[in-house]
C-alpha positions in Angstrom: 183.1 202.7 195.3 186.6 203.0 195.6 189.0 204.3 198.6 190.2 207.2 196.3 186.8 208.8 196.7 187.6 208.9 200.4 190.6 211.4 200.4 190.3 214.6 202.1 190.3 217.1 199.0 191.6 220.6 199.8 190.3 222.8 196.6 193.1 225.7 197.4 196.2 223.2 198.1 198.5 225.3 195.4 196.6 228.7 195.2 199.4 231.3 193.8 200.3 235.2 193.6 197.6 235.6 191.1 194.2 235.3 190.7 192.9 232.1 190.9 189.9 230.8 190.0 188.4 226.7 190.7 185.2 225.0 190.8 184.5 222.8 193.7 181.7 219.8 193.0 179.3 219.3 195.7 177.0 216.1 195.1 175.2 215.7 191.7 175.5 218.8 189.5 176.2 221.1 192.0 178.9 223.2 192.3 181.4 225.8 194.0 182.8 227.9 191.9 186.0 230.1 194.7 188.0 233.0 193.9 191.1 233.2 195.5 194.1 235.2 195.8 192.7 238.8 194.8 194.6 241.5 195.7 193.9 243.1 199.4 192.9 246.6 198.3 190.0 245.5 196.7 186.3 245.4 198.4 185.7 242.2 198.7 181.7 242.9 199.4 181.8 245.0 196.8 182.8 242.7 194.2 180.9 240.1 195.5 177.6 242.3 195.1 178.6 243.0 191.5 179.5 238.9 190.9 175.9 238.2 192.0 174.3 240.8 190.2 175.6 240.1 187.2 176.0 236.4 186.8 172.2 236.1 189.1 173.3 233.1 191.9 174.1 233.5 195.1 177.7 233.4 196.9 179.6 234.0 200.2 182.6 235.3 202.0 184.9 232.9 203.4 187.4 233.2 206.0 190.4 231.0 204.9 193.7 230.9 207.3 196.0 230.3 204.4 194.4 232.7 201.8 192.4 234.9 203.8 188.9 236.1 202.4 188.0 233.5 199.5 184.8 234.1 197.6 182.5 231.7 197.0 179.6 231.9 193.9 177.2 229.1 193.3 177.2 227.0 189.9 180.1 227.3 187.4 181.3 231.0 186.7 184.8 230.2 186.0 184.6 231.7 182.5 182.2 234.4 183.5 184.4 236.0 186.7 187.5 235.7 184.1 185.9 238.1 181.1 184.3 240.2 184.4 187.7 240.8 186.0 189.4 241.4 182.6 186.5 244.3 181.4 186.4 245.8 184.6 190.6 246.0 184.7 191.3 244.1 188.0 193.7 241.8 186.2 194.3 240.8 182.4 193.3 237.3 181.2 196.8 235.9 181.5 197.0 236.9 184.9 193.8 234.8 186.2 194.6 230.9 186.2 191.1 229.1 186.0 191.5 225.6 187.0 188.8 222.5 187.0 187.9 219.7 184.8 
């Protein structure tokens, strides 16, 4: 094990204007997947509902200071939320930045 593993990881250190989606790893093969930086008119339990329903996991609301409400989905929906918020015509592809490994 080394003492890199250690550091404190902050997954919304460089979050933007735009959309911003990232995956967060928990332990094993679980993961976070957090939407971040949506624009302030928008429901955010509304779209959560509809991220749920149609990708079938579970997710939250988070209160962040820096970034206000985040949204949290379980398991890896990175490419899913993207083509959702693109159809839907919340943002364009160019304007969401999808980040992870």
């Amino acid at each position: 094990m080394s003492i890199e593993n250690l550091k404190a990881y902050d997954p919304f250190a460089d979050v933007g204007e735009v959309d911003d989606i990232r995956i967060q790893q928990r332990n094993g093969r679980k993961s976070l997947t957090t939407i971040a930086g949506l624009p302030p008119e928008l429901d955010q339990k509304k779209l959560l509902k509809a991220f749920k329903k149609e990708f079938a996991c579970n997710g939250s609301l988070v209160q962040d200071e820096d970034h206000g409400e985040v949204i949290q989905l379980q398991g890896d929906q990175r490419l899913k939320v993207q083509q959702f918020l693109a159809t839907e015509g919340i943002a364009s592809k160019d304007q969401v930045q999808v980040h992870g490994f």
